[in-house]
Backbone as XML, in Angstrom:
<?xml version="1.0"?>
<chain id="A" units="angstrom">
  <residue number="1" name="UNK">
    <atom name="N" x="162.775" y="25.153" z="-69.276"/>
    <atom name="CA" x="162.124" y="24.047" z="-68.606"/>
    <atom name="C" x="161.353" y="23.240" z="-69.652"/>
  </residue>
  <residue number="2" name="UNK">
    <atom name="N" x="161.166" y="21.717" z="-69.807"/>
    <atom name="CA" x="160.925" y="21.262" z="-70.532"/>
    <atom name="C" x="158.945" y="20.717" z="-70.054"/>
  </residue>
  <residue number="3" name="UNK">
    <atom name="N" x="158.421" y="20.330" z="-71.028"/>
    <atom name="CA" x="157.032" y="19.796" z="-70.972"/>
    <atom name="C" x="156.993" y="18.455" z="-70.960"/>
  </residue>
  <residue number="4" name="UNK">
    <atom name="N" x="156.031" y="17.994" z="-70.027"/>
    <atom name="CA" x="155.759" y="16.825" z="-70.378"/>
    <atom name="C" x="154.503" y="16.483" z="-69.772"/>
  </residue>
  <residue number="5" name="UNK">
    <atom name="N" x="154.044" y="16.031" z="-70.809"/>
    <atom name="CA" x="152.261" y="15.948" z="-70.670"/>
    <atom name="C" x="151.833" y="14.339" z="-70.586"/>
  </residue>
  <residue number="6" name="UNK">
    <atom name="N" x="150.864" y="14.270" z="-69.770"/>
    <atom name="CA" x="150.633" y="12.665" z="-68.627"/>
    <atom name="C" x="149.000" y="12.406" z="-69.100"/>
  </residue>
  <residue number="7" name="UNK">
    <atom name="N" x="148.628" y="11.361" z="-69.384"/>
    <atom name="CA" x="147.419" y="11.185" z="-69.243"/>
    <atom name="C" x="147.472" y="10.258" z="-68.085"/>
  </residue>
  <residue number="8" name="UNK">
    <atom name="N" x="146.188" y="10.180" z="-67.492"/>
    <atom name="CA" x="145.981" y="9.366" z="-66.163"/>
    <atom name="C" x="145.271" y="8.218" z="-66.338"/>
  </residue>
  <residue number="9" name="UNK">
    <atom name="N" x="144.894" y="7.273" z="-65.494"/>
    <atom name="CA" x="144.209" y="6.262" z="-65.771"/>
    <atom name="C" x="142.856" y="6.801" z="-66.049"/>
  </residue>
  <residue number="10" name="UNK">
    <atom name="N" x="142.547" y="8.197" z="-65.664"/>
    <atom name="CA" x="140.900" y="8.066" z="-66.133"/>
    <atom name="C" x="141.223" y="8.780" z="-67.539"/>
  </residue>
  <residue number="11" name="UNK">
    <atom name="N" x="142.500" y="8.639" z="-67.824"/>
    <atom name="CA" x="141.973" y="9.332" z="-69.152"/>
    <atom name="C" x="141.920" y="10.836" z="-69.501"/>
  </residue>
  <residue number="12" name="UNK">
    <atom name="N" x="142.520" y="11.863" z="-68.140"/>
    <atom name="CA" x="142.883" y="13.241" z="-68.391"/>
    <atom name="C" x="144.103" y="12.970" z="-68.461"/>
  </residue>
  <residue number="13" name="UNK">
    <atom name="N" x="144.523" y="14.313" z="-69.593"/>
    <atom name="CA" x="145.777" y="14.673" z="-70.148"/>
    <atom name="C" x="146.198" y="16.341" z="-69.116"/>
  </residue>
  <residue number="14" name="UNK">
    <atom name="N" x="147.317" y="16.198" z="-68.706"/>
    <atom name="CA" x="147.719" y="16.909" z="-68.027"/>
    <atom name="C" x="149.446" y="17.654" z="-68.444"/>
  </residue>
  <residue number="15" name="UNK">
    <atom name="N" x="149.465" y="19.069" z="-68.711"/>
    <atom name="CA" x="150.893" y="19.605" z="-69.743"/>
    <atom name="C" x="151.771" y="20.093" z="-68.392"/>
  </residue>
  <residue number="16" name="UNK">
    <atom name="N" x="152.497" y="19.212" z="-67.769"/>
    <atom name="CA" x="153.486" y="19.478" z="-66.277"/>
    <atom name="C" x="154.861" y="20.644" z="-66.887"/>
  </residue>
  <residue number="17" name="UNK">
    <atom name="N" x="155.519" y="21.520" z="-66.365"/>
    <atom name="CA" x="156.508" y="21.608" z="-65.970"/>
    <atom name="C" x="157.671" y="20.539" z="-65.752"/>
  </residue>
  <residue number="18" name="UNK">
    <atom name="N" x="158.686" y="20.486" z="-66.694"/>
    <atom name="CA" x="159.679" y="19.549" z="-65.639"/>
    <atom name="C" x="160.676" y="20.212" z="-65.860"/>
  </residue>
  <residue number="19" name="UNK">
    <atom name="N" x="161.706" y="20.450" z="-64.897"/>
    <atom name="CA" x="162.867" y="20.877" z="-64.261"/>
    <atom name="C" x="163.807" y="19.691" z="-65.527"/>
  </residue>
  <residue number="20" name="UNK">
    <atom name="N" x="164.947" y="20.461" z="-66.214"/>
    <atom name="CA" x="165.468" y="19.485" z="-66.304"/>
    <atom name="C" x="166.201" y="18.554" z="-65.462"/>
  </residue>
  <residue number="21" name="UNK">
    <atom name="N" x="166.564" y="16.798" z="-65.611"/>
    <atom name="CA" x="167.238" y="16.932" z="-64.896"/>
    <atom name="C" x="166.272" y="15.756" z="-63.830"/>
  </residue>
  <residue number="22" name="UNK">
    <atom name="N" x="164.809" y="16.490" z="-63.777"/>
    <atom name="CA" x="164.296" y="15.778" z="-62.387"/>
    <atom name="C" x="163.293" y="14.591" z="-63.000"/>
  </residue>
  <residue number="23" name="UNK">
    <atom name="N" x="163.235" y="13.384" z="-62.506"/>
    <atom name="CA" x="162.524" y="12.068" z="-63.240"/>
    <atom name="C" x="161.014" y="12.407" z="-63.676"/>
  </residue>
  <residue number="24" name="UNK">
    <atom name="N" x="160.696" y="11.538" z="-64.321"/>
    <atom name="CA" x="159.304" y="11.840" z="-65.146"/>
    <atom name="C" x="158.625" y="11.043" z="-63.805"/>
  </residue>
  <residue number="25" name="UNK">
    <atom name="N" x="159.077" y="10.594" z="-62.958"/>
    <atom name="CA" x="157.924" y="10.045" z="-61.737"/>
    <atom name="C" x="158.407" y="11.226" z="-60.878"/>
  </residue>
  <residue number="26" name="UNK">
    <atom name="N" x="158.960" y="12.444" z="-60.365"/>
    <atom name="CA" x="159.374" y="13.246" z="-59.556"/>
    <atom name="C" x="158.118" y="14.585" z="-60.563"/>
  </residue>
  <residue number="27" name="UNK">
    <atom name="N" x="157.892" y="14.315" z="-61.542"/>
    <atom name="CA" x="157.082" y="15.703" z="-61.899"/>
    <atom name="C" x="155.853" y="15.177" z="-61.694"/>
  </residue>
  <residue number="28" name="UNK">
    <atom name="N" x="155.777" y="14.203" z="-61.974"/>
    <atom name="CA" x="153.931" y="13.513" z="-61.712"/>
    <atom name="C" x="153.804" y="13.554" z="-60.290"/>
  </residue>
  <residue number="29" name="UNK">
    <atom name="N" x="154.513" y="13.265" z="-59.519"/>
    <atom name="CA" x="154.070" y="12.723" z="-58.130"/>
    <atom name="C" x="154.136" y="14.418" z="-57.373"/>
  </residue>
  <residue number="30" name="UNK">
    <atom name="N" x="154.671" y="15.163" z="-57.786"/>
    <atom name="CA" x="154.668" y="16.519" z="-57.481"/>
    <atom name="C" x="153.352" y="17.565" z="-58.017"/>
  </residue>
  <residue number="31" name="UNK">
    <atom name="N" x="152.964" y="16.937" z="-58.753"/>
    <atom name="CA" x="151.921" y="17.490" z="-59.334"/>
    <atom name="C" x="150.707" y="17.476" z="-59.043"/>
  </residue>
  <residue number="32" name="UNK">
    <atom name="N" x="150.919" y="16.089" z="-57.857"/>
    <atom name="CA" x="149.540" y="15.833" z="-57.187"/>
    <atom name="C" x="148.772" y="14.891" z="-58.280"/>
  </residue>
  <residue number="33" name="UNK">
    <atom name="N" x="149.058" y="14.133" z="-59.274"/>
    <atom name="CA" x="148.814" y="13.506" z="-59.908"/>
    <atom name="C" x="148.594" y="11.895" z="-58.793"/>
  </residue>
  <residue number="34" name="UNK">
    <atom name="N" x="147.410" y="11.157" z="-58.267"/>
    <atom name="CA" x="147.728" y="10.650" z="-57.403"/>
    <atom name="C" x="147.687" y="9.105" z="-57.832"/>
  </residue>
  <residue number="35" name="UNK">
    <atom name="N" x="147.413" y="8.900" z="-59.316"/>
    <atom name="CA" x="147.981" y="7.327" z="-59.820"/>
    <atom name="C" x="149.329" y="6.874" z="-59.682"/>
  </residue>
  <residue number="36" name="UNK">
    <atom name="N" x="150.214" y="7.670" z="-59.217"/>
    <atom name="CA" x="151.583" y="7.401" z="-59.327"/>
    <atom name="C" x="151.805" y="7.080" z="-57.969"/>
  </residue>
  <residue number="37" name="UNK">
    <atom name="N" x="151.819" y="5.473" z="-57.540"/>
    <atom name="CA" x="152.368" y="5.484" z="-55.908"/>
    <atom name="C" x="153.848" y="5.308" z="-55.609"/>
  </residue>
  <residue number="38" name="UNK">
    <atom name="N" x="155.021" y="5.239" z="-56.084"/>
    <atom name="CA" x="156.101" y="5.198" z="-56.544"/>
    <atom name="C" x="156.635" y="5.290" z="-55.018"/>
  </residue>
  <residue number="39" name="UNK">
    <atom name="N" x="156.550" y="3.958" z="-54.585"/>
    <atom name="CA" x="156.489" y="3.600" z="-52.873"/>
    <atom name="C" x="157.891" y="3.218" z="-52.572"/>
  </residue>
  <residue number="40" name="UNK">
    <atom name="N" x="158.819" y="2.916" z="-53.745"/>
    <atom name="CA" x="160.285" y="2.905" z="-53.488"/>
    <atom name="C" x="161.317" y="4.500" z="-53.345"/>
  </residue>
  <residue number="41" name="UNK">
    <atom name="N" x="159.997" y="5.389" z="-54.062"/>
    <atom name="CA" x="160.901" y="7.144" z="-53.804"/>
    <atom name="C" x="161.767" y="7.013" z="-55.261"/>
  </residue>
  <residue number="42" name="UNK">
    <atom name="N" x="161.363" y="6.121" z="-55.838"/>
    <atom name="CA" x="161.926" y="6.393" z="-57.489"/>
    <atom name="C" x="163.751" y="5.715" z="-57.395"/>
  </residue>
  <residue number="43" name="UNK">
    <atom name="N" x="164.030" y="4.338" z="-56.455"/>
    <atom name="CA" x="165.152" y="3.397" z="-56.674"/>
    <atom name="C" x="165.219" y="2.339" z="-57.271"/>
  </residue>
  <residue number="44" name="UNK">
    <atom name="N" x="163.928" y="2.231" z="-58.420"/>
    <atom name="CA" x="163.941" y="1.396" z="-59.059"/>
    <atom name="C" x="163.628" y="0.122" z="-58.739"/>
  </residue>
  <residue number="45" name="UNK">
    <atom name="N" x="162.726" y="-0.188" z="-57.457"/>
    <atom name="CA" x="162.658" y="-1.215" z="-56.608"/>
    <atom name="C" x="161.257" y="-1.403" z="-56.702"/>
  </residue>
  <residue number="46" name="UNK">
    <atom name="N" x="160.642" y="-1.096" z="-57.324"/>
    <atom name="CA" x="159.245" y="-1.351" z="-57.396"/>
    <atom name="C" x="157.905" y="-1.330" z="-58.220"/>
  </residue>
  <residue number="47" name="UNK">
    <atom name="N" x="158.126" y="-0.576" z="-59.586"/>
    <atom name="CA" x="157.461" y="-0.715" z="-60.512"/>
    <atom name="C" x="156.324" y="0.265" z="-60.515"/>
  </residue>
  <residue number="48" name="UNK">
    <atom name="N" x="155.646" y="0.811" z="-59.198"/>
    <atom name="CA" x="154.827" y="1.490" z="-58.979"/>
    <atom name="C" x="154.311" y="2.830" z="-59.445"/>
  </residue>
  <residue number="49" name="UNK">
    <atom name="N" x="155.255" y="3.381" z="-61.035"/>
    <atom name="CA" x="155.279" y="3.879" z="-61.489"/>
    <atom name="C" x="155.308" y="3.704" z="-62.850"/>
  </residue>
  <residue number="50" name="UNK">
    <atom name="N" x="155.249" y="2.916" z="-63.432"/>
    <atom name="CA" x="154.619" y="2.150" z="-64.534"/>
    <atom name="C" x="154.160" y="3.508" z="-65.129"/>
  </residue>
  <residue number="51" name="UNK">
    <atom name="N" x="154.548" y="3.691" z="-66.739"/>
    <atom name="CA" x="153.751" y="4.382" z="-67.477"/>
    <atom name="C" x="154.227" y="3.880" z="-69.135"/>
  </residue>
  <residue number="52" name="UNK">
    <atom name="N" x="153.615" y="4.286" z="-70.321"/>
    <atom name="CA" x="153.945" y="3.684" z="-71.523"/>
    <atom name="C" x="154.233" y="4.816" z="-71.967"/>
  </residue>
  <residue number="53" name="UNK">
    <atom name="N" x="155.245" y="5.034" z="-73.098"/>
    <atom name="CA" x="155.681" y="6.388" z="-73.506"/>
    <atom name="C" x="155.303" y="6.393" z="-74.932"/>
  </residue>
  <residue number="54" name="UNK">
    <atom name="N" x="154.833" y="7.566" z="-75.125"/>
    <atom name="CA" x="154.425" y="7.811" z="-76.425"/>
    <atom name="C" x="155.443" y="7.235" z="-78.144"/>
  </residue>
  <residue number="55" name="UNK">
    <atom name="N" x="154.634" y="6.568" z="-79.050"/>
    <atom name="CA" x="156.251" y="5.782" z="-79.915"/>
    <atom name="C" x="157.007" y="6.770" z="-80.449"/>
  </residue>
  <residue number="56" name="UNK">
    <atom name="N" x="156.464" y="8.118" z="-80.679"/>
    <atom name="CA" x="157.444" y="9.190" z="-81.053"/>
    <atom name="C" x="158.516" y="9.157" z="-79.904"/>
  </residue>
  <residue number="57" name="UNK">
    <atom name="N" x="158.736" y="8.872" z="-79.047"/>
    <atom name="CA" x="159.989" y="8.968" z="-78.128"/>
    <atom name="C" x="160.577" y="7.539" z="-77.921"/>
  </residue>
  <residue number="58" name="UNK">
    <atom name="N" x="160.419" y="6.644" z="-77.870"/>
    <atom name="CA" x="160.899" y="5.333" z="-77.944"/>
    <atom name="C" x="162.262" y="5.646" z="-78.238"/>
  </residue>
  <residue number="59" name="UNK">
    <atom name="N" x="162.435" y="5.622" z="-79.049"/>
    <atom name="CA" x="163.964" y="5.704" z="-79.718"/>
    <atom name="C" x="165.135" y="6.616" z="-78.822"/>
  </residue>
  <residue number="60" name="UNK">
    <atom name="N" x="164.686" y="7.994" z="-78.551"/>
    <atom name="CA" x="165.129" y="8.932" z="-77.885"/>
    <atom name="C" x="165.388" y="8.480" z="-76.446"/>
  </residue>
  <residue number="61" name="UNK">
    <atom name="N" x="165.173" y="7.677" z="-75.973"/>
    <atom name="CA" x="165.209" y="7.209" z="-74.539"/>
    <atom name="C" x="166.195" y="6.597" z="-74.298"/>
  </residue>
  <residue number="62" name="UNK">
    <atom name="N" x="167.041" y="7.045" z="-73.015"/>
    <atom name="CA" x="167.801" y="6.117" z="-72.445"/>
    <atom name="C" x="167.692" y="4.316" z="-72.540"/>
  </residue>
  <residue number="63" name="UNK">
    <atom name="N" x="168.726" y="3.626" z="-73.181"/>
    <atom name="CA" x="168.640" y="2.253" z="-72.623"/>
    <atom name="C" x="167.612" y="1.683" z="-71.654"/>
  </residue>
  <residue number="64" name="UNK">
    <atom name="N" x="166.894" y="1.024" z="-71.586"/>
    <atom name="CA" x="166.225" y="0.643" z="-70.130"/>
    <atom name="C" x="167.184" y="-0.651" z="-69.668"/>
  </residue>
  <residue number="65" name="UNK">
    <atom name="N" x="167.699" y="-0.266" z="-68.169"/>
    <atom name="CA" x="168.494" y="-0.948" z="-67.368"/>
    <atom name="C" x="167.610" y="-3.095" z="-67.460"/>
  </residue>
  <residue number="66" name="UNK">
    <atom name="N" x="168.906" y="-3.129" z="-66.775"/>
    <atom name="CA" x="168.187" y="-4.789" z="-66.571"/>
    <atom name="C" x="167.413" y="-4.718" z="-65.509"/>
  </residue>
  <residue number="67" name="UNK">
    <atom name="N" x="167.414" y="-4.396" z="-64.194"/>
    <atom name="CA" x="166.452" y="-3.606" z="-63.498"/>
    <atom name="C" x="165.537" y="-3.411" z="-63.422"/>
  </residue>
  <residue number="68" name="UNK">
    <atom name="N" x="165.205" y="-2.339" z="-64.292"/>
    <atom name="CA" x="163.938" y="-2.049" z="-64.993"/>
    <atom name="C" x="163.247" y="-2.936" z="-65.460"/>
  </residue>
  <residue number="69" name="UNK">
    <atom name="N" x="163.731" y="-3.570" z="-66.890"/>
    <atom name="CA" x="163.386" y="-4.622" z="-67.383"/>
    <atom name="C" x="162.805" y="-5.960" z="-66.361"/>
  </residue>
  <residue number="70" name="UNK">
    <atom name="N" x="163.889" y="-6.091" z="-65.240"/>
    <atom name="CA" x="163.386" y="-7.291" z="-64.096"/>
    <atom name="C" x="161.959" y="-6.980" z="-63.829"/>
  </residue>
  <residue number="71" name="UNK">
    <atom name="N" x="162.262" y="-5.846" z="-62.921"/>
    <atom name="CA" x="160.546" y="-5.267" z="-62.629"/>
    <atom name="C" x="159.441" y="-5.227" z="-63.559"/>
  </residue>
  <residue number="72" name="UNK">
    <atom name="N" x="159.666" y="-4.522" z="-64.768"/>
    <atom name="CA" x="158.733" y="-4.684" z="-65.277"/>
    <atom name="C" x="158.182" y="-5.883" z="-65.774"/>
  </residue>
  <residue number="73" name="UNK">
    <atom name="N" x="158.772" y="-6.695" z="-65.881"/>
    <atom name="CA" x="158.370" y="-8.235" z="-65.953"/>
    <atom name="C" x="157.226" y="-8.574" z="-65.312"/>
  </residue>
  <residue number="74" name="UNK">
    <atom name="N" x="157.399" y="-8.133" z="-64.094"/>
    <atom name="CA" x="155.719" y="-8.828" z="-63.102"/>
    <atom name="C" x="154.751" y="-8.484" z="-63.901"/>
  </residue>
  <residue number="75" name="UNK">
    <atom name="N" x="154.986" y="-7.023" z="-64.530"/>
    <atom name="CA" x="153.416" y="-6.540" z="-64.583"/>
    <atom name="C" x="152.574" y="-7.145" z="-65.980"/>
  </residue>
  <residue number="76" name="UNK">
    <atom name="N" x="151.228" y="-7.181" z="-65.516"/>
    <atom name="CA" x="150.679" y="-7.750" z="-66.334"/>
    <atom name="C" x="149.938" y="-7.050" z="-67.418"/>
  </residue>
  <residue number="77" name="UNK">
    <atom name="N" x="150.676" y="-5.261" z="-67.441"/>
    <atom name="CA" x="150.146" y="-4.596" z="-68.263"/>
    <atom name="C" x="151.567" y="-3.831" z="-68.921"/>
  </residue>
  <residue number="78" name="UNK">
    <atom name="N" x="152.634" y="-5.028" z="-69.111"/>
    <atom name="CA" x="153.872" y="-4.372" z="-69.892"/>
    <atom name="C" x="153.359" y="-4.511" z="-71.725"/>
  </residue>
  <residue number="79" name="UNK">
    <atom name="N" x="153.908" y="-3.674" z="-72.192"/>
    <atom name="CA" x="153.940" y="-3.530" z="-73.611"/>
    <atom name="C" x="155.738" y="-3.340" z="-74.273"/>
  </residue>
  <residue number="80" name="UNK">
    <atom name="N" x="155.640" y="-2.925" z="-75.287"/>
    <atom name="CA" x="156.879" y="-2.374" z="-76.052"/>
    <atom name="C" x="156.750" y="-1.012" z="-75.629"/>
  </residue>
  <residue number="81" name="UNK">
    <atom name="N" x="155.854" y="-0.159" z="-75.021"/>
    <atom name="CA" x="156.424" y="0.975" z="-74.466"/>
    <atom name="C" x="156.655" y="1.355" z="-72.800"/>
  </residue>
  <residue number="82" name="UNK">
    <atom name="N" x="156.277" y="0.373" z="-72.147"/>
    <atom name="CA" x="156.764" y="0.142" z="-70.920"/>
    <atom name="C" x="158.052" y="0.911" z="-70.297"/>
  </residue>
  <residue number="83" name="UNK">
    <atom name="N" x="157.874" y="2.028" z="-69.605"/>
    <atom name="CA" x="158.772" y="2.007" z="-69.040"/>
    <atom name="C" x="158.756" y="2.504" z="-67.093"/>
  </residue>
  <residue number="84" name="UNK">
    <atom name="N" x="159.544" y="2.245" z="-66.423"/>
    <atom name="CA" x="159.550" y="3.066" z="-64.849"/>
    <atom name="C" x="160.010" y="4.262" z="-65.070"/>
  </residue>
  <residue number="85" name="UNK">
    <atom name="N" x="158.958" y="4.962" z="-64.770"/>
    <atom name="CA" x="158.773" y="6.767" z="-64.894"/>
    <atom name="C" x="159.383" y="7.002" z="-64.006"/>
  </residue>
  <residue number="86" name="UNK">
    <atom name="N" x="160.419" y="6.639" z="-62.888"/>
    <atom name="CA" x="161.689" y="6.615" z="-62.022"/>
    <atom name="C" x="162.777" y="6.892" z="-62.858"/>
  </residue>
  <residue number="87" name="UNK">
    <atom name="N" x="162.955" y="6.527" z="-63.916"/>
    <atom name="CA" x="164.125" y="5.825" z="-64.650"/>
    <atom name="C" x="164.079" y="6.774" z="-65.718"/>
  </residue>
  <residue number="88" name="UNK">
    <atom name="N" x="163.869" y="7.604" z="-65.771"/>
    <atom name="CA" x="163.411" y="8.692" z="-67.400"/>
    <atom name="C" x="163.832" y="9.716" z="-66.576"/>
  </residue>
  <residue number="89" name="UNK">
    <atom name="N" x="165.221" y="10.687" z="-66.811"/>
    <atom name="CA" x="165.324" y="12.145" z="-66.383"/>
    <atom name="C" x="165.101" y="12.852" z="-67.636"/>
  </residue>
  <residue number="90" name="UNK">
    <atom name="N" x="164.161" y="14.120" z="-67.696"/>
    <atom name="CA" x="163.999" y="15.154" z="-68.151"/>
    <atom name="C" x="165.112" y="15.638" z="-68.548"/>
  </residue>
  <residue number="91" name="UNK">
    <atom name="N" x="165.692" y="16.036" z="-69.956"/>
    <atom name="CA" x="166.066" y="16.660" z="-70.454"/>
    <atom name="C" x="165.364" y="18.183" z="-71.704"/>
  </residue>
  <residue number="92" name="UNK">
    <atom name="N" x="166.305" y="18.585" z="-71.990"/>
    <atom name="CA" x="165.373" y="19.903" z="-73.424"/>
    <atom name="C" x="165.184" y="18.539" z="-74.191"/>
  </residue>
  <residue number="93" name="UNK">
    <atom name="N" x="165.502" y="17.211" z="-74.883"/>
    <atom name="CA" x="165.158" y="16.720" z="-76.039"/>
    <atom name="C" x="164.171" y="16.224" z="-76.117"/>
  </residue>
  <residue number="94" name="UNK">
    <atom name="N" x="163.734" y="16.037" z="-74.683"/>
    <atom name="CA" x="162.516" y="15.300" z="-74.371"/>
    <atom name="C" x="161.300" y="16.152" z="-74.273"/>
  </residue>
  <residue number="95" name="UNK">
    <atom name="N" x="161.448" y="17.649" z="-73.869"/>
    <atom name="CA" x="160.393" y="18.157" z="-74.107"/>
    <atom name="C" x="159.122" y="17.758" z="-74.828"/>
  </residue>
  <residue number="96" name="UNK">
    <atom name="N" x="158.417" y="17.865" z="-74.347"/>
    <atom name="CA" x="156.538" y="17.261" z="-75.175"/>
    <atom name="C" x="156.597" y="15.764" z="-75.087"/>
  </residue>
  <residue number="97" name="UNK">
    <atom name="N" x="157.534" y="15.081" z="-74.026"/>
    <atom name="CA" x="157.178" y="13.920" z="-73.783"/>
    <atom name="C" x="155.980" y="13.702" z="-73.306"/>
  </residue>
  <residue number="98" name="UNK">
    <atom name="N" x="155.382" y="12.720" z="-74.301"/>
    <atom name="CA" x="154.192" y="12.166" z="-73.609"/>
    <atom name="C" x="153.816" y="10.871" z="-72.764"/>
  </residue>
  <residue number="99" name="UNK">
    <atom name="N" x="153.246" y="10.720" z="-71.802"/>
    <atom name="CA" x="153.199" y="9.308" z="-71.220"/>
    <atom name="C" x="151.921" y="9.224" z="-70.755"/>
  </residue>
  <residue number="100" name="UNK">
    <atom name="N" x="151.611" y="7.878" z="-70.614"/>
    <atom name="CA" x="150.172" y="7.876" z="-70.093"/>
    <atom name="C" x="150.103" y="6.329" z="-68.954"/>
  </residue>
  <residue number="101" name="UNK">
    <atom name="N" x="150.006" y="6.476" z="-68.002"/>
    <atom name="CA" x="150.103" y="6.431" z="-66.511"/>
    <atom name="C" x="149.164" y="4.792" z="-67.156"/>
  </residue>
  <residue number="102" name="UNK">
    <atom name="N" x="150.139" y="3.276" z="-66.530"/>
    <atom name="CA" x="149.404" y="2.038" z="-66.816"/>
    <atom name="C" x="149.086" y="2.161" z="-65.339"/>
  </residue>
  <residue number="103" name="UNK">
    <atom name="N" x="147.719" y="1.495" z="-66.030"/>
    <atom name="CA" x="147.106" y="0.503" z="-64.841"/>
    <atom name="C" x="147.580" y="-0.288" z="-63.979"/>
  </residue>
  <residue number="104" name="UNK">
    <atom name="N" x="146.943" y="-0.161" z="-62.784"/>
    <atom name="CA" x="147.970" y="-0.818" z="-61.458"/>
    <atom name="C" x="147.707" y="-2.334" z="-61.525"/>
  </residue>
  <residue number="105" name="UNK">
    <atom name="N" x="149.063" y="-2.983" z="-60.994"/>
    <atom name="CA" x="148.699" y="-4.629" z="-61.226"/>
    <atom name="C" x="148.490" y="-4.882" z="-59.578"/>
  </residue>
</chain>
């Protein structure tokens, strides 16, 4: 099972369990982590899961869809590490992914 550790908007760091396999918004929102409102159920329809990924993993990451990219457009707290924590499945390579949960727009 792989790790992946979340900081929250206040600023705690939290080391989750993830199943491979299951989205980096399916281990947060399971975790009781409650910044994550991910009100589409993780179809990519809503952004509400917004998190920035650590730059050691940038590279390692799936493509981000046009999709993604659409959505994240609204927000007014996108960066170069922007991504929908919907859209990220857990694999072993990803282990010790880190992310840290953006601010809601």
């Amino acid at each position: 099972m792989a790790k992946l550790i979340v900081t929250t908007r206040k600023g705690e760091t939290h080391t989750l369990e993830a199943p491979t396999g299951s989205s980096v918004m399916e281990v947060i929102r399971d975790s009781s982590i409650s910044d994550i409102l991910a009100l589409c159920g993780g179809a990519c329809a809503c952004a509400t899961c917004h998190v920035h990924i650590a730059t050691e993993f940038a590279g390692i990451l799936p493509p981000m869809s046009a999709d993604e990219d659409g959505l994240l457009e609204g927000s007014s707290h996108r960066d170069t590490r922007s991504r929908l924590s919907c859209q990220i499945r857990m694999t072993d390579s990803l282990s010790g992914l880190r992310v840290t949960i953006a601010e809601e727009d």
